[in-house]
C-alpha positions as CSV (number, residue, x, y, z in Angstrom):
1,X,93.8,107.7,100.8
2,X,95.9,109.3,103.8
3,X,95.2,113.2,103.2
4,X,98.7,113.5,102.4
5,X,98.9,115.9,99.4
6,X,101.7,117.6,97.7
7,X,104.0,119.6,98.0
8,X,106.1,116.4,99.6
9,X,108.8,116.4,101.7
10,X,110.5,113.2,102.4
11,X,108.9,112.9,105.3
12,X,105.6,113.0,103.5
13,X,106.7,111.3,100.7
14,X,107.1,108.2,102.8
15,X,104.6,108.5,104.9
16,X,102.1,108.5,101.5
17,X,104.2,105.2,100.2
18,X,103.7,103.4,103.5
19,X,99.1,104.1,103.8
20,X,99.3,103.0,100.2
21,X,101.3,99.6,100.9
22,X,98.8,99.7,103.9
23,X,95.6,100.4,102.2
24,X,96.9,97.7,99.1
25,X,97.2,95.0,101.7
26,X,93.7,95.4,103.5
27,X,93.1,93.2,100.2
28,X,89.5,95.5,100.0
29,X,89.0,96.4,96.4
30,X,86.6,99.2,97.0
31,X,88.8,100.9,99.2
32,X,92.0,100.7,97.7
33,X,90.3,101.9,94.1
34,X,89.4,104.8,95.9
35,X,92.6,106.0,96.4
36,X,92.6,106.1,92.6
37,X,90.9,108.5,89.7
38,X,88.0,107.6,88.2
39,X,89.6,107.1,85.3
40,X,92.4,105.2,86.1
41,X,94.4,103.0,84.1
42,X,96.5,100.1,85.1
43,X,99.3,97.8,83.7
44,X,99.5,94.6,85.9
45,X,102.4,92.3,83.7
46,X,100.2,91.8,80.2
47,X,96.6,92.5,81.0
48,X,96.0,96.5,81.1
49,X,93.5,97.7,83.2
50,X,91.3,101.0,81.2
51,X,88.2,101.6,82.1
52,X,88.5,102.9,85.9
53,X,87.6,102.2,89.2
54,X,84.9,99.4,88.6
55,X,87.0,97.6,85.9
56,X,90.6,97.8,88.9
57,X,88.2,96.7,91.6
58,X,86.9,93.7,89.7
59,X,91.1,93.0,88.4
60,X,91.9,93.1,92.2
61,X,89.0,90.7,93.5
62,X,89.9,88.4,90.8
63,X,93.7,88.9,91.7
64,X,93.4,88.5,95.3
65,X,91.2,85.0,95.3
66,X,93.8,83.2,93.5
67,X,97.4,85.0,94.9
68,X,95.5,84.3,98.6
69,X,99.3,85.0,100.5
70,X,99.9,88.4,98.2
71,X,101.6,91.5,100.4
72,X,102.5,94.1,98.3
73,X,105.9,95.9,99.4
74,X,106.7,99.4,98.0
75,X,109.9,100.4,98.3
76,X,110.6,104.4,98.2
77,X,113.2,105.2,95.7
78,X,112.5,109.7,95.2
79,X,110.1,112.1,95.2
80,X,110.0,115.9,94.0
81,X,107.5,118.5,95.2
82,X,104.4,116.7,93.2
83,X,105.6,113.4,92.6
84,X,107.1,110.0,94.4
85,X,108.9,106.6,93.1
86,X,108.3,103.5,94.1
């Protein structure tokens, strides 16, 4: 996504929250799973999201044709050496 790889600081820390509310908001599915494993799984309210990056790609197209005026926001709460809140 950005390169920026642990350990963190909170410099870091909130420079990787801020390319990931940037990449999310591009609205390009095939970028944003990128920043993701291959085997990622996702919870998005009720519907869960298990069988990686093809499976979150087509979840986000679908998402983003009907919530046309989504922005995602992330807020940055912590972060330890490896790890960051949002």
């Amino acid at each position: 996504m950005s390169g920026i790889k642990p350990p963190f600081t909170a410099a870091t820390a909130l420079q990787k929250v801020k390319a990931a509310q940037n990449l999310w908001n591009t609205r390009d599915p095939a970028s944003v799973v990128q920043a993701y494993a291959l085997d990622t799984i996702w919870r998005n309210r009720d519907q869960f999201i298990r069988r990686g990056r093809d499976e979150a790609a087509a979840f986000l197209t679908k998402k983003w044709t009907y919530e046309g005026d989504y922005r995602l926001r992330k807020e940055f709460f912590a972060f330890t050496d490896n790890k960051i809140a949002v």
